[in-house]
Structures are given as C-alpha cells and as structure tokens.
N, C-alpha and C positions, 0 to 999 in steps of 0.2 A: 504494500500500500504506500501511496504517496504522504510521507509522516513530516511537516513543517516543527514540529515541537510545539506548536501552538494546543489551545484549548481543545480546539473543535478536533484535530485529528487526532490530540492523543487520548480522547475518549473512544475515538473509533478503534484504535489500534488497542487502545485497555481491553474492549466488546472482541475481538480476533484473539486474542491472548486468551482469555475465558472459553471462546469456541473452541479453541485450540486444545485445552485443557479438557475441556469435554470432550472433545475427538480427535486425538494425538494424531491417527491415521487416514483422516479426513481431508484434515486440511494444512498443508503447506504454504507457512508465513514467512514473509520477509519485507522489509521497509528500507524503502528509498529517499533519503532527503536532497533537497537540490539546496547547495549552497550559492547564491546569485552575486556574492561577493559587492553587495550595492550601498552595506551600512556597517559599521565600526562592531557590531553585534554579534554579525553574521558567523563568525567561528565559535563563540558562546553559543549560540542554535544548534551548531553541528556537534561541540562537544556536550552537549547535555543530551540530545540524543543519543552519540554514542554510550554513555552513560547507563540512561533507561532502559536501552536496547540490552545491554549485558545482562543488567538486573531483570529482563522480563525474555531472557535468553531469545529474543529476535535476529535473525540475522539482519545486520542495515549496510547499504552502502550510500557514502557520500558522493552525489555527482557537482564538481565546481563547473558551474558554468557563466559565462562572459556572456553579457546584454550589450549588446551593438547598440549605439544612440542612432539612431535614424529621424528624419524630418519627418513630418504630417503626422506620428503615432504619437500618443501619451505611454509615460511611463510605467506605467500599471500592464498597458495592454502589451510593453513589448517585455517586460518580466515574465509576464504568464506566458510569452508564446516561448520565449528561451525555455522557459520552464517545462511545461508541455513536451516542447522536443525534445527534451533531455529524455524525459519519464517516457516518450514512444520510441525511443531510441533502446534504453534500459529493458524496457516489456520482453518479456522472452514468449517465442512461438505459447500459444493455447493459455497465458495467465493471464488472469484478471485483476485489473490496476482498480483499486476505491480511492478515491477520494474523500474530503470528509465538508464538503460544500452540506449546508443543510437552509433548513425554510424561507430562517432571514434572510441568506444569501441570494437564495433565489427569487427572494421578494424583489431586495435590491438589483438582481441583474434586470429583472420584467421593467420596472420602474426605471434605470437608466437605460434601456433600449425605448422607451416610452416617449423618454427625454431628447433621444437622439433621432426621434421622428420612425423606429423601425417598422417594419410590416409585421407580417404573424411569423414570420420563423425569428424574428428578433426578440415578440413577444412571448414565444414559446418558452422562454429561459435556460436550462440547463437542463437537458437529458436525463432521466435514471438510469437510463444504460447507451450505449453506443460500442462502433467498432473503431479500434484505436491500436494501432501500429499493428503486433503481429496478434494482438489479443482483445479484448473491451475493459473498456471504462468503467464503472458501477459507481453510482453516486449514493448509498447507503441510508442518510443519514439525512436525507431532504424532507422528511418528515418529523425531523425533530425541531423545533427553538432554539436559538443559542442560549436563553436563560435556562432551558429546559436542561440542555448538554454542561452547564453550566454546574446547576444543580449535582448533576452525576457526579461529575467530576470532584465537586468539593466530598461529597459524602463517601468516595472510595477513597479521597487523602490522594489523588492525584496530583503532580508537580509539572508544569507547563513552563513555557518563555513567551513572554507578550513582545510583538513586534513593535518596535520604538514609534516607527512610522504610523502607527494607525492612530493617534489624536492631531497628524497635521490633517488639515482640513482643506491643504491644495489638493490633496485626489478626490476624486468624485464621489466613491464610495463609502470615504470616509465623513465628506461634508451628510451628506444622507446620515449618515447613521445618526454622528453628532447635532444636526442642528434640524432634519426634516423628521426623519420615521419618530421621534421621540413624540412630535407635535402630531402625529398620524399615530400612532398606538395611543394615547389618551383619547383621543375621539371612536378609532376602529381596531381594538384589541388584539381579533382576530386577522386582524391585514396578511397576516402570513400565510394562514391558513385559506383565505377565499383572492390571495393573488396568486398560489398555487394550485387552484382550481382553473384560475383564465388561463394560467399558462398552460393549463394541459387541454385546457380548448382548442386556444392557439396552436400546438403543434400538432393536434388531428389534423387541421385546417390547414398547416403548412406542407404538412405531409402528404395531403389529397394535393394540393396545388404543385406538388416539386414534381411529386409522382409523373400529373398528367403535365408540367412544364417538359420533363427529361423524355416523353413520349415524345412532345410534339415537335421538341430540338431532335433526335432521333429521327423521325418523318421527315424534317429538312436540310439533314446535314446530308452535304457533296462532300465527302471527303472533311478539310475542317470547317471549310464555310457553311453557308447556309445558302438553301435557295428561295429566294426572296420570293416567287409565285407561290412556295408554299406557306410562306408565312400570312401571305394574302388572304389565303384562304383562312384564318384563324379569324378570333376576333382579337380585338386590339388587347384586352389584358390577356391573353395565350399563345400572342405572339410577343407581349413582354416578358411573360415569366420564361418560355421558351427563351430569348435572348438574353436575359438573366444566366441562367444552367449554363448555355452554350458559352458565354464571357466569363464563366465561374470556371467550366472544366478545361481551360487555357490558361490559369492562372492569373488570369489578372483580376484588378477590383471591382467591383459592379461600379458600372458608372452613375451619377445623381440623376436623379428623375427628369430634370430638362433636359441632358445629353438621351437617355433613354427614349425623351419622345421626339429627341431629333433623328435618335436610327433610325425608329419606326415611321416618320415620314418621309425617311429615302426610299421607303420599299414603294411607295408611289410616283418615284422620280422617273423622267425619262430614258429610255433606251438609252440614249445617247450621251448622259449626261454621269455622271464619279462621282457625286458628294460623299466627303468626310465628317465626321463625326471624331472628336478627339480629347481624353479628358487624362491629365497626368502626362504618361509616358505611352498611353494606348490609343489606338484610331480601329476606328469600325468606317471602312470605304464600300462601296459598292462598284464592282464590276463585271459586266455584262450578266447581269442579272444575280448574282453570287454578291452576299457578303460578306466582309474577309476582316477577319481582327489581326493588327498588326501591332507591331512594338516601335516605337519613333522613341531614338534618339540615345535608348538606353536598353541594354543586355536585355531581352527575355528571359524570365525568371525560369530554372531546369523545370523540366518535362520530366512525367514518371520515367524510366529507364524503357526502351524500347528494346525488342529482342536483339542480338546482334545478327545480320543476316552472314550467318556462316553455314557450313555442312550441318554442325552438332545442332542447331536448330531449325533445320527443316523436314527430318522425316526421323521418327524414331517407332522402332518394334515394338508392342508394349501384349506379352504373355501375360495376361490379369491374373490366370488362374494361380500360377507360379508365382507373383507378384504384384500383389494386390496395389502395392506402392510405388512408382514411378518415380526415381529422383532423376529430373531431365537435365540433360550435360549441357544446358543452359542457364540453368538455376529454376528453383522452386520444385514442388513437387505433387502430382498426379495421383491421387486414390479412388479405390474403388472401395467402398465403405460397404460392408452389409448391411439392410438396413430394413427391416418390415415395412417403414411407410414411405420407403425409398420410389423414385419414380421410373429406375432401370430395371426391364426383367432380364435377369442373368441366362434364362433358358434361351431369350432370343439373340443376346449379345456374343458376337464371333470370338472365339477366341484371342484372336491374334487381330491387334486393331494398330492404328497406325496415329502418332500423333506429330503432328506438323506446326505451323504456323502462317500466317499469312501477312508478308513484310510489305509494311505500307509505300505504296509508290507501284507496288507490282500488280499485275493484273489478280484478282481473286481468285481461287483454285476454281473448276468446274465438278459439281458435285451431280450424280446420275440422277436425274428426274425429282429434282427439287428447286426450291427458290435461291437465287443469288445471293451469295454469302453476306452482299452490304444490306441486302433488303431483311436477313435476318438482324444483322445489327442494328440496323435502326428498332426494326421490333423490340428488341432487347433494349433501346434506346441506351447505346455503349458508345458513348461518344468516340469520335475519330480516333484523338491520339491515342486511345484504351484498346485499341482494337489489335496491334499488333500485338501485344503482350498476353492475349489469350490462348489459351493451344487450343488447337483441332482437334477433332478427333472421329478419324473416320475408320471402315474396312473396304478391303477389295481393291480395285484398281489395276489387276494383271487383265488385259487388254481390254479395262472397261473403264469407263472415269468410276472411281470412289465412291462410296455413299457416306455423306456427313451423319454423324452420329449423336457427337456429342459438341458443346461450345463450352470448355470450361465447366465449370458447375452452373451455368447459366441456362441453358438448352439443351434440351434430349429430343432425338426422333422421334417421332410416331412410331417408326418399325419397330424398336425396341423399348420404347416406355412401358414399366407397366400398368398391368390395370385389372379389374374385378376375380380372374383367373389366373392370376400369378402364381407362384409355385416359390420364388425366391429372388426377394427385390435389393436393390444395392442402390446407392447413389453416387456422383462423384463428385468429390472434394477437391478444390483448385487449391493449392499454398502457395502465391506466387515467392519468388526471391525477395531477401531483407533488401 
C-alpha cells in the first residue's frame, strides 16, 4: 500500500496488519512510501516509517523521487503525478496498490473540479477501484470521515507525522479545508456523505458518455485522424466527446471549450479550404477531409511503445495444449486461462494457432471470409496508435488466407466462442510488456 506516515494511511495500513494477523496466508503486505524530497521534513517521514514498519514487521520501500517544476501546473498536481508514477512504476504484475484517500477527500476533489468548471468525469471524483500500471488501484477507505479515521486512530494509540505544509492556505485544498468546508459542515453535516452520492452519479454518466464517445472516435478514425463526414453524421455533443477520446488517446491536453467549438466548425468548412485550430503546443488542421492532431513547435510527448517490426514479432507457433502461457520474444505475455464462464470453447479451438501482429503503416493481414481487421478495431473502438501493440491470433493459412480468431483478450470469433453447449471454456488473457 501507498503509506505517507500521515493519519489517514496509517490507519489503513494498522486495518492490513490486523487482516494480516487474521490470515497470515491470505494476504501479502508490503508498503511503499515516496519520498518527494520538497520540504526540510521529508526524511523524518521516511524514517519514522521505517521505524513502524519494523515494529509492525511490514516490508517498506523508500522511492526518492524528483518533481520537475514545469509552467501552467500547480504544485500539488505535479507532486501527485511524480508521485503516482513512482507507485505505477513500483506495482508488480497482479498486486493491488490502496491508497488511503477517504470521504473528505473526495468531497474536496468533486468541489475543486466544480470550481474549475469540470464536466461529469471531473465530477465523478476518485474511483474505488481502477487499472493502474501492471495491477489496480483500490481506494478502501472513501467511506470513512477523516474525524471518523481520526477517532480510530487515537483509540488504538497510533503514532503518525503531520505534513508541515497542510495549514499554508496557498494550495487549494488546503484553503477548503481551513476556511470553506468548516462554514459548509455547520450548515450540511452530512456534505461528505451526499457529495459522495453525486459523484457516483456523475461517473455512471461519465462512463455511458466515454463508453459511447470511444465508439464513435472508433467509427471515425483513418488511421490516427478522423474522418470529418463521419463526424457529420453525429450530433454536435458526440462529435465533441468523440474528439475529446481521440485528442486524449494522443497524449495531448483537451483543448478549452472555445478551441473545441472551433474544431467542430471546421468539419463544415470547404473542400478546399485547411483551417487550424491550435491551443499550447497542439493544432487540430483539416485536410482533405481528415482531421489530423499535430504537435507545433515542441517534442511530442512518447507514444505507448509500438511493436518492433522484426522476425521475432511477426509470426509465432503457439501449442496451447502444451502451453497454456505464451511468453512472446517480443515482450509480454499470451494465456489461455480455463475458465467456466470463459467465452473460448476449447473443443472448437485448433491446436496449433499462430500469433502475429499487425505493424502500422502496413497493409492489414487478409483474414478468410471475415470483416477487415480496421473495421474490427474501430468496433472495439482501439484507437490507432493501440492497435499495433495487440497480437493476432489466428489458425491455418497453408495455401489459404488465415482465419482471425482471437484480438488480444478483446475479441473472439464466432467459430470458436463458446456458448449454451460447451463442454470446456477458456478465455484469453493479454499481459502486455512493462
């Protein structure tokens, strides 16, 4: 778990110690502290943790990590994001990282997203769970009060370190605590509890909306651009949220609402005619009919890693019977999972299948008497750049084109899906490379 020495997580990590005790062979603990090296304190954090950790035999490691000052971000937001990458860096394949964020917390993040004008996935606040580097997230403890967590803590005789920084009143969340929610719990007691309700409104509602945005960016992606006739066809808030997804999964920042509604008035512009749209270091242009996100001026931020188009990742053997596991000489790794409500039936699936890839810029593989590989992807709504880093997985092909089989753990055929008649079902599991 991610352990600051603070209040809130060392009641979380007290509650794992206790489980731990009750089921020695359950559950495997260990705590991670990030040292951000930002205040004169900060090695008094680490060493009282190591401390508690002895005495409560945790294993802990210290990660020191460096906060780059960068223009346009607040200091808060680019701690957390060092911070963050530290703890998804740390995660080892299948573990689950907690956190110890709880009600108030997430009252205040709904309330500063509120402040900073966000839509519903802004308001949504902080996930109970999510997927996070090789493992998930779990946020535990968002159903407790900090007085409540509070409480515990004094009455088990628990020993914490308060961070120096939390009565300056220049960060945001700090000004809130001290000078607004005080004036807001004397009037609405419960505020924690019924701004924990909206936010889980809000992220139903964000999640129908991302859902059907990442369909319809899918529908109109050419490769990475978009096609502007398809965007036409939408209506105007689904062909924002669609160009939202499609500007997110290139890495850049969403642009503010009036660049937004200047894309979506190029897609009415003349044949003949380029307008740019450009906010920061990015421009959204239109050419002959395709819209195309570019970087002006400065570096493109890295791209997930793409396969490398060598031998060792374009065609590989893959005997399931004999090996359920595929570690591909590419990196990451291919299973075939047993699985009762799995969607493979193992009696229709070939022995000997073949996994490939498909290196962007090349023409698509031809697969026997199915739809074209990009008309699956879009289905799948797998944006461009993602799409090379998927394996194939098909059988056959001795003097016949292939039949696709499988995409990843994303897609299964019809010919071997199972279903009501099954005998013995499997599914498969994609691990891609760290």
């Amino acid at each position: 778990m991610a352990w600051s020495g603070g209040l809130d997580s060392t009641v979380l990590l007290h509650r794992l110690v206790a489980a731990r005790r009750a089921a020695p062979r359950a559950l495997r603990l260990r705590a991670v502290h990030v040292d951000h090296h930002l205040q004169s304190a900060s090695r008094e954090f680490a060493r009282h943790c190591r401390r508690v950790a002895r005495q409560w035999r945790v294993p802990l490691t210290v990660l020191d990590v460096s906060v780059p000052a960068m223009r346009g971000g607040s200091p808060e937001e680019q701690a957390r994001d060092a911070r963050y990458a530290a703890l998804r860096a740390a995660l080892r394949p299948g573990e689950l990282l907690l956190t110890a964020q709880h009600a108030d917390d997430q009252f205040e993040t709904v309330l500063l997203a509120l402040l900073r004008g966000a839509g519903p996935a802004g308001l949504a606040g902080m996930p109970e769970a999510m997927a996070f580097g090789e493992g998930w997230l779990l946020r535990p403890l968002l159903g407790d009060t900090r007085a409540a967590l509070a409480t515990e803590a004094r009455a088990a005789g628990l020993s914490w370190v308060d961070d120096p920084s939390n009565p300056d009143p220049r960060f945001d969340r700090n000004y809130l605590r001290q000078s607004v929610l005080p004036l807001l719990r004397e009037r609405w007691p419960a505020l924690a509890a019924t701004g924990a309700r909206s936010a889980r409104f809000c992220a139903l509602a964000a999640g129908f909306v991302q859902q059907t945005a990442r369909r319809d960016a899918g529908v109109a992606a050419d490769g990475e651009a978009l096609e502007a006739a398809a965007l036409r066809c939408m209506s105007t808030a689904r062909a924002a949220e669609a160009l939202r997804v499609w500007i997110a999964d290139q890495g850049a920042r969403a642009p503010d609402e009036r660049r937004l509604r200047e894309i979506l008035r190029m897609l009415e512009a003349r044949v003949d005619a380029s307008p740019r749209v450009r906010w920061d270091q990015w421009q959204v242009g239109l050419s002959r009919g395709r819209l195309i996100l570019q970087v002006v001026g400065a570096q493109r931020p890295a791209r997930a890693r793409q396969p490398v188009a060598d031998a060792s990742r374009q065609v590989e053997q893959w005997n399931w019977r004999a090996q359920p596991t595929l570690r591909l000489a590419g990196g990451g790794r291919l299973v075939l999972r047993s699985d009762s409500h799995g969607d493979v039936d193992l009696d229709r699936l070939p022995g000997l299948l073949r996994v490939h890839w498909h290196t962007a810029g090349q023409p698509a593989p031809a697969f026997a008497g199915q739809r074209r590989l990009r008309k699956l992807f879009q289905e799948l709504s797998v944006p461009a750049a993602a799409r090379g880093a998927l394996p194939l997985v098909s059988a056959g092909g001795a003097g016949a084109a292939p039949r696709l089989l499988a995409i990843a753990d994303l897609w299964v055929d019809p010919a071997v899906r199972a279903g009501a008649i099954t005998r013995s079902a499997a599914r498969f599991v994609w691990r891609p490379p760290a």
